[in-house]
GUROZA-155867 format. One record per residue (C-alpha): z, y, x; residue in three letters. Coordinates in steps of 0.25 Angstrom, whole numbers, plus 5000, padded with zeros to 4 digits. Layout:
N
Z  Y  X  ALA
...
***
This chain:
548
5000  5000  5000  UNK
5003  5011  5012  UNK
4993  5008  5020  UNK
4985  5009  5007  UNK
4990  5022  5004  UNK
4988  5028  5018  UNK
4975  5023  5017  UNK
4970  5031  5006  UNK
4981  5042  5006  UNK
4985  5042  4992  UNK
4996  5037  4987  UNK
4996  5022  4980  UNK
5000  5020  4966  UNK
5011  5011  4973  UNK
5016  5021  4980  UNK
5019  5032  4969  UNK
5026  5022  4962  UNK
5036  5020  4976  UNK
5037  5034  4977  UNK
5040  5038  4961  UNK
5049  5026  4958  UNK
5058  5027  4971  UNK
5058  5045  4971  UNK
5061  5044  4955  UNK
5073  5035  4957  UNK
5077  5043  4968  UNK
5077  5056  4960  UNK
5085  5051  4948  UNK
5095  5044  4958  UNK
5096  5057  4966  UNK
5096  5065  4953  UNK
5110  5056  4950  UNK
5115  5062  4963  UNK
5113  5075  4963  UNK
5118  5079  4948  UNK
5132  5078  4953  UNK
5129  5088  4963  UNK
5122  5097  4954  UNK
5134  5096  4944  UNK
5145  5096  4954  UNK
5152  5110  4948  UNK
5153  5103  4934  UNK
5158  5090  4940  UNK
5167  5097  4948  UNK
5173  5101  4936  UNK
5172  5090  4930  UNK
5178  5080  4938  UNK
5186  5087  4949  UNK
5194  5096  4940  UNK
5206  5093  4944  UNK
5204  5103  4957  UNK
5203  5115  4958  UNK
5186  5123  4956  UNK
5183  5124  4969  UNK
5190  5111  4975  UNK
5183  5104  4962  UNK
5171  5108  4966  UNK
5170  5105  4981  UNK
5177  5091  4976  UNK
5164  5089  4967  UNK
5155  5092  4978  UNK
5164  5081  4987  UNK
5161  5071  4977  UNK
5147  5076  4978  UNK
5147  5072  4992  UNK
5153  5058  4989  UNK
5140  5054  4985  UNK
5134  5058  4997  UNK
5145  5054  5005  UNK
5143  5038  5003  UNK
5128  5039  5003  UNK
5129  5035  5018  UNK
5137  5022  5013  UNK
5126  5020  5003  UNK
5115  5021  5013  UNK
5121  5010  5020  UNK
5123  5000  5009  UNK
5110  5002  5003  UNK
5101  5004  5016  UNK
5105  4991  5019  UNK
5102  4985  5007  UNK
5088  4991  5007  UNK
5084  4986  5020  UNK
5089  4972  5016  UNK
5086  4970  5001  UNK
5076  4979  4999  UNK
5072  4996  4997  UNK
5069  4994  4983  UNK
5081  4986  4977  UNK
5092  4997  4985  UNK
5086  5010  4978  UNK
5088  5002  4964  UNK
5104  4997  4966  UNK
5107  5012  4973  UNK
5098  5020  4960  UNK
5106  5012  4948  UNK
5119  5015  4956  UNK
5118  5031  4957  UNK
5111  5030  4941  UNK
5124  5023  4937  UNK
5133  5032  4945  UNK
5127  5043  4939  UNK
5128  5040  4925  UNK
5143  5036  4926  UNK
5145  5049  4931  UNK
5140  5056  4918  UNK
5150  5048  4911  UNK
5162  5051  4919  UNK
5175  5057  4912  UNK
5180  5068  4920  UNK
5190  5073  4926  UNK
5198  5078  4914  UNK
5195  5065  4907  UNK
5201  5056  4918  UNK
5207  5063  4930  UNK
5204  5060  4944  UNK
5195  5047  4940  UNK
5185  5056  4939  UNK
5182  5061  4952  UNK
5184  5048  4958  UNK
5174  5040  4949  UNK
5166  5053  4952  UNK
5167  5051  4966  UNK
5162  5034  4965  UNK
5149  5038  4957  UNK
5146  5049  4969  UNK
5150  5038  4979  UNK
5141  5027  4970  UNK
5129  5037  4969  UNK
5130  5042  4983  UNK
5129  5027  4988  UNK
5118  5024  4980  UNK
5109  5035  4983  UNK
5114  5031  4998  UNK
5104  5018  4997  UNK
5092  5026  4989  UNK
5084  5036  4996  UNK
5084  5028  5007  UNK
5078  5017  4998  UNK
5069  5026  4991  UNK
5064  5035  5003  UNK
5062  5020  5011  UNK
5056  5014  4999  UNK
5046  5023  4998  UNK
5042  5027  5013  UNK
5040  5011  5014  UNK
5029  5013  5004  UNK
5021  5024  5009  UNK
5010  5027  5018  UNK
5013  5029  5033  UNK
5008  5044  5033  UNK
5015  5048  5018  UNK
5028  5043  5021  UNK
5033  5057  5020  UNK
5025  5062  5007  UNK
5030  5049  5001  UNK
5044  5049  5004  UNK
5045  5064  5001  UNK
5046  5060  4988  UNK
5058  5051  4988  UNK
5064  5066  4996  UNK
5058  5072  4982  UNK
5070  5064  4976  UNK
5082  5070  4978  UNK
5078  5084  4976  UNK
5071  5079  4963  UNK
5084  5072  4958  UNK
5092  5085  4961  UNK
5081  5092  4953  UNK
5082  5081  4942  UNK
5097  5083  4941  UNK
5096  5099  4940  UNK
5086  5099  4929  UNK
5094  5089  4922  UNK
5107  5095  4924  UNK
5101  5110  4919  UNK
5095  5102  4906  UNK
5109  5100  4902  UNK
5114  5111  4905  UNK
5104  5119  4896  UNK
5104  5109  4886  UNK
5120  5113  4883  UNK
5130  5124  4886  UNK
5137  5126  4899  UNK
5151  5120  4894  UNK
5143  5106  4888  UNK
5137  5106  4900  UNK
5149  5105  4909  UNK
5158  5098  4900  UNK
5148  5087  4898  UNK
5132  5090  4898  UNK
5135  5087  4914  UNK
5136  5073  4912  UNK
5121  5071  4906  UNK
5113  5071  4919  UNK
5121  5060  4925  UNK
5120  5051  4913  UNK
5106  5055  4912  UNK
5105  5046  4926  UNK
5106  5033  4919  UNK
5091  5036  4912  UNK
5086  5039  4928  UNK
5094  5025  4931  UNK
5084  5019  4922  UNK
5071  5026  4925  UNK
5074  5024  4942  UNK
5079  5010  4941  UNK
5067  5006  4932  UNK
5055  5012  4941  UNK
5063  5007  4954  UNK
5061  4993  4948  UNK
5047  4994  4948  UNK
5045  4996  4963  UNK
5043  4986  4973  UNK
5051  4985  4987  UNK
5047  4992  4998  UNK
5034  4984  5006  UNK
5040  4986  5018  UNK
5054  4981  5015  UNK
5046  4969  5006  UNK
5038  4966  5020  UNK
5051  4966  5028  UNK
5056  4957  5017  UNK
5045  4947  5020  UNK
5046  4948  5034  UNK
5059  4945  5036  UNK
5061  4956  5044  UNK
5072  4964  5036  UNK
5085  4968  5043  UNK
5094  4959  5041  UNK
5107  4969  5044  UNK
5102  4985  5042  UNK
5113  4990  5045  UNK
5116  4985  5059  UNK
5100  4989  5063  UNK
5102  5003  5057  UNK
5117  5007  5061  UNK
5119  4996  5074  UNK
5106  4997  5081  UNK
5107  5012  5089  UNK
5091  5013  5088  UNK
5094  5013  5074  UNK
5105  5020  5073  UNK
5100  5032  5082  UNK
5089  5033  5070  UNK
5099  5033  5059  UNK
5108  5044  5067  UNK
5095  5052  5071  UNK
5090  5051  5056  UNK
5103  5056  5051  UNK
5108  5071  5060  UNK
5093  5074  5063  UNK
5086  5072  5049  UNK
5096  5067  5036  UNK
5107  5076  5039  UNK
5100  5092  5040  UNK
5091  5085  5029  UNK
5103  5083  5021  UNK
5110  5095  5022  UNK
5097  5104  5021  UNK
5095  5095  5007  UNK
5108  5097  5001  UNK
5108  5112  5005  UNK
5095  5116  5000  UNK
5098  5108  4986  UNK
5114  5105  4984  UNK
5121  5117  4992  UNK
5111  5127  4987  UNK
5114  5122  4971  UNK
5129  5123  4976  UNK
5128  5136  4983  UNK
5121  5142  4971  UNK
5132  5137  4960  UNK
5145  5137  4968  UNK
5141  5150  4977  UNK
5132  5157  4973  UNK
5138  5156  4958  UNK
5125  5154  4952  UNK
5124  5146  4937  UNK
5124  5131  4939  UNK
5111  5131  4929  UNK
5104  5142  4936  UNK
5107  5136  4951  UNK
5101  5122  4945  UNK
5090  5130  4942  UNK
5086  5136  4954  UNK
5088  5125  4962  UNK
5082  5115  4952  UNK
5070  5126  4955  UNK
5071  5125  4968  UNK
5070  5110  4968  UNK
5056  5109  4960  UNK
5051  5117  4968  UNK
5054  5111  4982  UNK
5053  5098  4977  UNK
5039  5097  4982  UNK
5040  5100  4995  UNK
5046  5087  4999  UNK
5034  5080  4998  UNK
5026  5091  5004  UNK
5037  5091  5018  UNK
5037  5074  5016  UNK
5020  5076  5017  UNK
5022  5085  5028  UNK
5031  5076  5036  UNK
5018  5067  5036  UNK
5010  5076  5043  UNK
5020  5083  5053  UNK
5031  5074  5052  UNK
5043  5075  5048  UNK
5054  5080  5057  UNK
5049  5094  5058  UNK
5049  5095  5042  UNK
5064  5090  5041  UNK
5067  5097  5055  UNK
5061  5110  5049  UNK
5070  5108  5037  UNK
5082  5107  5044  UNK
5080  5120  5052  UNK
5077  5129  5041  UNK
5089  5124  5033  UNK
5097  5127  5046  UNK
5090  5141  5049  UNK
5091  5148  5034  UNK
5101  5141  5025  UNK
5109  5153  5027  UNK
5100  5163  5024  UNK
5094  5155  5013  UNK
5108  5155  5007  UNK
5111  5169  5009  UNK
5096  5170  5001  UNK
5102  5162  4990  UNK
5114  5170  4987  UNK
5108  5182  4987  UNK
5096  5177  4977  UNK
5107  5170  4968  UNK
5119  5178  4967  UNK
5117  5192  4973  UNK
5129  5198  4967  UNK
5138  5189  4977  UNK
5129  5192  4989  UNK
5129  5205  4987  UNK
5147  5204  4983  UNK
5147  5198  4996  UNK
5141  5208  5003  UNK
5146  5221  4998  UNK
5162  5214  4995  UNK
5161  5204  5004  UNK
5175  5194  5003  UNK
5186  5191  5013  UNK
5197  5184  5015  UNK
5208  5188  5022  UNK
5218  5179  5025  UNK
5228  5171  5036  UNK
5219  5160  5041  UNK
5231  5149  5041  UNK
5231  5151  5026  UNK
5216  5147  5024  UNK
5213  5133  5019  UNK
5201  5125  5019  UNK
5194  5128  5006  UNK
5188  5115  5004  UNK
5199  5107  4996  UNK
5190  5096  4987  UNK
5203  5088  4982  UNK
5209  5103  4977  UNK
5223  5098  4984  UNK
5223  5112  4993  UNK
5230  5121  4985  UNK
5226  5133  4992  UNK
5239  5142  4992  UNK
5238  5153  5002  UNK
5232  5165  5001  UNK
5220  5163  5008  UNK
5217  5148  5003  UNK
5220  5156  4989  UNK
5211  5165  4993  UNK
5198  5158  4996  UNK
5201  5147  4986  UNK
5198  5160  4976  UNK
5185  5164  4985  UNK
5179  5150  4985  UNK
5180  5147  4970  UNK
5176  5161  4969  UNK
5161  5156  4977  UNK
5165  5168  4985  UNK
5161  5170  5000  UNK
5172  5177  5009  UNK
5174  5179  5022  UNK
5187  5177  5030  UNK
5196  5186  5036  UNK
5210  5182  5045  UNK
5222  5191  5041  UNK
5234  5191  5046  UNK
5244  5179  5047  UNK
5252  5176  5033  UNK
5244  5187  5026  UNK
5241  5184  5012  UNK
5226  5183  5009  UNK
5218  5191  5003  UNK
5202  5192  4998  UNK
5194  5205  5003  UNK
5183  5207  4991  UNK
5175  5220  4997  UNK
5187  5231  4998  UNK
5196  5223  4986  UNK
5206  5214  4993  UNK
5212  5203  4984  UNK
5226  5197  4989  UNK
5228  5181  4988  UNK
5241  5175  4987  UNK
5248  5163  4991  UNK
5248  5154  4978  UNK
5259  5143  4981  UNK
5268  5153  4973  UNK
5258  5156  4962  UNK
5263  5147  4953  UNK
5259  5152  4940  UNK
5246  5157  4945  UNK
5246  5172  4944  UNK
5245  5174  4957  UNK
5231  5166  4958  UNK
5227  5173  4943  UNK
5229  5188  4949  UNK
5221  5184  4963  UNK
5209  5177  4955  UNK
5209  5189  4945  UNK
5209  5198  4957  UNK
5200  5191  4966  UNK
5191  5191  4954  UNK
5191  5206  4952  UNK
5189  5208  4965  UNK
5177  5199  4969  UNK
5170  5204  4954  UNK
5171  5219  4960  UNK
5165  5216  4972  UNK
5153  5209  4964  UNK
5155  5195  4966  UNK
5150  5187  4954  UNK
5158  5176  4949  UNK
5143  5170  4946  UNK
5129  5173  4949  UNK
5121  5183  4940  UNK
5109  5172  4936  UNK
5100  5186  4933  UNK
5102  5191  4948  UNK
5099  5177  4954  UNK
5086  5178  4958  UNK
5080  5167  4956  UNK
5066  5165  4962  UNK
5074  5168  4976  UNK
5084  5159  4973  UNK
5074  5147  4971  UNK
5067  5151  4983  UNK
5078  5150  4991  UNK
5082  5136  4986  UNK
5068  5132  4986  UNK
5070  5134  5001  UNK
5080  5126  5004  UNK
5074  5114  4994  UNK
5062  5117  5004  UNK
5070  5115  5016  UNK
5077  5101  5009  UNK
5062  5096  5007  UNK
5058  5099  5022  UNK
5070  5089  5027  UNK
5069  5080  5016  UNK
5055  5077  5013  UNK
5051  5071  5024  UNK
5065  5063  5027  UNK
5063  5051  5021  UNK
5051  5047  5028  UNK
5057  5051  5041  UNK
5069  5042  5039  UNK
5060  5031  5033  UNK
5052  5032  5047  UNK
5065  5032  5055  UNK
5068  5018  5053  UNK
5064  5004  5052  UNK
5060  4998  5040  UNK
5071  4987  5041  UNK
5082  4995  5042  UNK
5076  5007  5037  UNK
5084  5009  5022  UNK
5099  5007  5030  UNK
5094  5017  5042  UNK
5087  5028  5032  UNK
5098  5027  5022  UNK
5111  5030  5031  UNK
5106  5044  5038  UNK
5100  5048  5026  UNK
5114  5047  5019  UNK
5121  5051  5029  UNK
5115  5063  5030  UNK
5113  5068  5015  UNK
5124  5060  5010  UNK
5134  5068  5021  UNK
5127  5078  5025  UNK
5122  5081  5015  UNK
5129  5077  5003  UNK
5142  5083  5008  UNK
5135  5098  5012  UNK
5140  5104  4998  UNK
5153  5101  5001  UNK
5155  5105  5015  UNK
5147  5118  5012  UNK
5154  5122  5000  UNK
5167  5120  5009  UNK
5163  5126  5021  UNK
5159  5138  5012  UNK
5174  5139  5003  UNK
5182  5138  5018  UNK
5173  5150  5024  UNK
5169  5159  5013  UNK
5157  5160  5017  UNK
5145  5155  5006  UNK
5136  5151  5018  UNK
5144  5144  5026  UNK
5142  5130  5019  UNK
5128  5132  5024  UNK
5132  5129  5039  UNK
5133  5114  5036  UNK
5118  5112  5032  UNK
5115  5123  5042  UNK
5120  5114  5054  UNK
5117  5100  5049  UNK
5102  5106  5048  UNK
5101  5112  5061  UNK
5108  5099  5068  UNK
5097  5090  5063  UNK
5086  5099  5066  UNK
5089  5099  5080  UNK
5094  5083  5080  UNK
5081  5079  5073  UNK
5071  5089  5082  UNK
5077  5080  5094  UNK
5079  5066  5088  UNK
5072  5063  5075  UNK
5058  5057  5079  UNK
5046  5061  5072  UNK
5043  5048  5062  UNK
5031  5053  5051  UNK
5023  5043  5060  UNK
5031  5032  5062  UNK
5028  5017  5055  UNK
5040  5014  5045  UNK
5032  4998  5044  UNK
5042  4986  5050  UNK
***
């Protein structure tokens, strides 16, 4: 069939089946994975409100991360089940478990209803789902480079890259049906819950399509041979010309893919909501705009990679996502909520307090209980989504907040027993920060939208540079026997930790500085240590043989 196909240069009948059945599946399993993420303020809510907001929250963004946490885990299992039993009958077990995770998750009581069993059953679907989509790209992106012609094995996997972008498409459109299809307080009561029991229909559709396939011919030529490996694990993790592969594949290409992936889609959705103060259905819009609009270019960069290769696509990616994250950012603020750009700039906001009696802000199991002036202080800032700068004062000083020329003074709260106290701060602190112009949400007629989607569009285009052409290049990396379990780890590795936990880490970074940009530094170095490890050690592969 490839060598068909190559022959005449168009793309079999056969072929299109591959590709449609395993990119479809992967979409509606990826759509299961991100509706968390893009719900995570309601769960948040939902299931961990027995904190307080802000801890709520970075705890919903942890169990976010469990997910990805495990993918790893998940990799390993179902890597070495796809090399030894097949490509084919691993992406059907791992599809069935996310649909089922999925749907349980839209019948699960919440907090209120049964306490602290919520979270935690929470938490084992995350786990469940992040072990199954540990084993499915991997199978899916394998599956079909293993049916493709030599010389399209980039435009033909770059639709499996489709995927993923697609089902975070799928579960924002889905998401702002409901929410326009009921008011605001059904919604978040219990209109949430329709997009994850939607998930059983896709069970259906995916597992019924993925039937029809066939195995993979170069697995099923393996098969017959008798030349399958007998132990994956130990050839991909135990060999050192193996596992110099798996290491190289994962710091100079999956990790600055991941984190330029997660930022341009997930941190941007975040930074817009939590930030930036813009309405959940608006920022789904804009991004969901975005989206459609740069899904395209992952096959036109997987094409590319065809004719130039694809290192300098992906290393080019990586650089540009290093060099102007920061100034896209700034870009976004100003386009989305002027009225806070321009606050911080005419009232900027300090605090000014004994550094012994700052905290770390990031508490995700709310058992900090933030007492002293400054931890008071900034706990107020950071619910606030108000950037601050710090300033030392003098030892035992009581803290206080500078907004423009309006200071407002903390106090210590372990003697604030009937609340006053924090009532008079918050209503004070409120005054001050509405004089000085900062709104408590963004104005939806000063967004200016058409700049808003431009800059996101940028940074979609930036994820579709390092992601188009990675599956191909990771396909190429490795030897057909052992090639599910080697692709599968560095790949998970680096979305699932990388990647997966960037939200958290950057939203923590940002509450402990003050600073709305400083949660950019993470993607910023991860980027820029890949580019120069892969400029030095990845090989150039677009012409390399992936036959046994």
């Amino acid at each position: 069939m490839a060598e068909a196909a190559a022959g005449n240069g168009r793309m079999t009948r056969e072929e299109r089946r591959v590709i449609f059945a395993s990119s479809l599946g992967t979409v509606f399993e990826w759509y299961d994975f991100y509706l968390y993420g893009s719900l995570a303020a309601i769960i948040s809510v939902q299931f961990f409100s027995g904190v307080n907001p802000t801890a709520g929250f970075i705890f919903a963004l942890l169990a976010f991360a469990a997910g990805f946490a495990v993918r790893p885990f998940g990799a390993i299992f179902f890597g070495r089940l796809g090399d030894l039993v097949g490509r084919k009958y691993t992406f059907l077990i791992t599809i069935v478990i996310m649909g089922v995770a999925t749907f349980i998750v839209g019948l699960l009581p919440n907090y209120a209803t049964i306490g602290f069993a919520a979270p935690a059953i929470l938490i084992g679907l995350r786990l469940l789902q992040g072990l199954a989509l540990g084993g499915e790209y991997g199978g899916a992106a394998i599956y079909v480079a293993e049916h493709a012609p030599h010389a399209k094995r980039g435009s033909y996997t770059a639709w499996i890259q489709t995927t993923a972008t697609l089902g975070l498409f799928l579960s924002l459109l889905v998401i702002l049906t409901c929410r326009l299809s009921m008011d605001k307080e059904s919604f978040e009561s219990w209109g949430w819950r329709i997009p994850f029991l939607l998930s059983i229909v896709l069970l259906g559709i995916s597992v019924w399509i993925r039937l029809k396939l066939n195995e993979s011919p170069l697995f099923q030529k393996m098969k017959e041979e008798g030349t399958l490996s007998k132990a994956p694990l130990k050839e991909s993790f135990g060999e050192w010309r193996n596992l110099k592969i798996v290491l190289i594949a994962l710091i100079g290409l999956t990790a600055g893919q991941a984190v330029v992936w997660y930022t341009g889609q997930f941190y941007a959705l975040f930074f817009l909501t939590q930030v930036l103060k813009v309405d959940g259905q608006m920022a789904n819009i804009l991004i969901g705009v975005a989206l459609l609009l740069g899904v395209p270019f992952f096959v036109v960069f997987g094409a590319l990679s065809d004719r130039i290769g694809r290192k300098p696509i992906i290393m080019a990616g990586c650089l540009l996502a290093a060099l102007t994250y920061f100034p896209l950012f700034s870009a976004l603020t100003y386009f989305a909520n002027p009225a806070l750009e321009e606050a911080q700039r005419m009232s900027p906001v300090v605090t000014v307090a004994d550094a012994r009696e700052c905290s770390f802000q990031f508490n995700p199991v709310g058992t900090a209980a933030f007492t002293t002036s400054c931890d008071v202080a900034k706990s107020a800032l950071a619910r606030r989504g108000i950037p601050y700068s710090n300033r030392r004062a003098e030892a035992g000083a009581t803290a206080y907040i500078a907004v423009g020329d309006i200071h407002v003074a903390s106090f210590d709260a372990t003697g604030d027993e009937d609340g006053s106290a924090r009532a008079a701060f918050d209503a004070a602190l409120s005054d001050a920060l509405a004089q000085a112009g900062y709104p408590a949400s963004a104005d939806p007629d000063a967004i200016n939208t058409p700049m808003v989607v431009l800059v996101l569009f940028v940074l979609v285009l930036y994820v579709t540079m390092v992601y188009g052409p990675i599956a191909a290049m990771l396909v190429e990396l490795f030897p057909t026997r052992i090639r599910y379990t080697s692709l599968s780890l560095p790949y998970h590795v680096g979305n699932g930790w990388f990647g997966g936990f960037l939200p958290t880490v950057a939203f923590a970074i940002v509450a402990a500085s003050g600073n709305i940009y400083s949660g950019l530094w993470y993607p910023v170095i991860i980027a820029a240590i890949t580019f120069v490890v892969g400029m030095i050690f990845v090989p150039e592969t677009k012409d390399r043989s992936i036959h046994p």
